[in-house]
KEGUDO-52085 format. One line per field, with one value per residue (C-alpha): residue in one letter; chain; x, y, z. Coordinates in Angstrom, 1 decimal. Example, Ala and Ser with C-alpha at 12.3 -4.5 7.8 and 13.67 -1.06 7.14 Angstrom:
BEGIN
zagu <- [A:S]
paba <- [A:A]
c1 <- [12.3:13.7]
c2 <- [-4.5:-1.1]
c3 <- [7.8:7.1]
END
This chain:
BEGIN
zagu <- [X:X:X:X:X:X:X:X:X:X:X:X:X:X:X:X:X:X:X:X:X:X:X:X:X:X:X:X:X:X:X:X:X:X:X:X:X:X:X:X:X:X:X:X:X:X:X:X:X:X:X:X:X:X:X:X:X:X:X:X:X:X:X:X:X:X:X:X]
paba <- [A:A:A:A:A:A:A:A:A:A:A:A:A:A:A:A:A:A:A:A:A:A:A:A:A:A:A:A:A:A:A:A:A:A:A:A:A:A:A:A:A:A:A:A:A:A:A:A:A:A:A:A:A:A:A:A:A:A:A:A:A:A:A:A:A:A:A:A]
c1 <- [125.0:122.9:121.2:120.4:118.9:116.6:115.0:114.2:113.0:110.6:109.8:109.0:107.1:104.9:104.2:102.6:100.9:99.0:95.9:96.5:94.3:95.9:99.5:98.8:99.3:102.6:103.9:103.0:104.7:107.7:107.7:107.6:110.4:112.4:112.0:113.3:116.2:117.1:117.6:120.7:123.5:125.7:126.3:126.4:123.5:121.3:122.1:121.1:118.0:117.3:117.5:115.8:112.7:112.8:112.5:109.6:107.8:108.6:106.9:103.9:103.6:104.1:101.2:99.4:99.2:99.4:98.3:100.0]
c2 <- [95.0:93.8:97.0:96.6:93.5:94.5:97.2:94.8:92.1:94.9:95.9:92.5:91.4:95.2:94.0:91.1:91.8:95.1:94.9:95.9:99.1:100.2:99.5:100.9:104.5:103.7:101.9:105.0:107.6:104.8:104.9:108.5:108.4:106.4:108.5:111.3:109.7:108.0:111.9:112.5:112.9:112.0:108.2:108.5:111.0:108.8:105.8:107.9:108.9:105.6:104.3:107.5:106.2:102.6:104.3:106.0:103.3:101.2:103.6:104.4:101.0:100.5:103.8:101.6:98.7:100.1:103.4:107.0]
c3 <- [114.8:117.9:117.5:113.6:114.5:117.8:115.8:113.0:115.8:116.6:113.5:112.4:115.7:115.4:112.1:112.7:115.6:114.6:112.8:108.9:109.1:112.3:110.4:107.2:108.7:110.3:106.9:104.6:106.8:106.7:102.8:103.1:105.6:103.7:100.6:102.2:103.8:100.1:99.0:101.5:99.9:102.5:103.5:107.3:107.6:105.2:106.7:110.1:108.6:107.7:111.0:112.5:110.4:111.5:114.9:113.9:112.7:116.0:117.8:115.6:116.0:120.1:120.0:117.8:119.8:124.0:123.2:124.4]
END
């Protein structure tokens, strides 16, 4: 649960503080993500997926912002 919520502190906090160009990159691979991940058939390893791109996107993000 306090895990759920960190990511989506970050997630929330990188989306407000990268520019929207910069973000629109890291939000489309997301949707892709995320589409992908909606395919599973399995609960536990969609729901990992899921969370596996919420990861992603965090640190398309951090690159985004501090660089490599």
């Amino acid at each position: 649960m306090v895990m759920k919520i960190l990511v989506t502190a970050l997630v929330l906090v990188g989306a407000v503080a990268v520019p929207r160009p910069a973000m629109a990159g890291c939000t489309t691979d997301m949707a892709a993500c995320f589409e992908a991940a909606a395919k599973v058939d399995s609960f536990w390893y969609r729901w990992a997926a899921g969370l596996d791109c919420e990861l992603d996107y965090a640190e398309c993000v951090r690159i985004k912002l501090i660089g490599t």
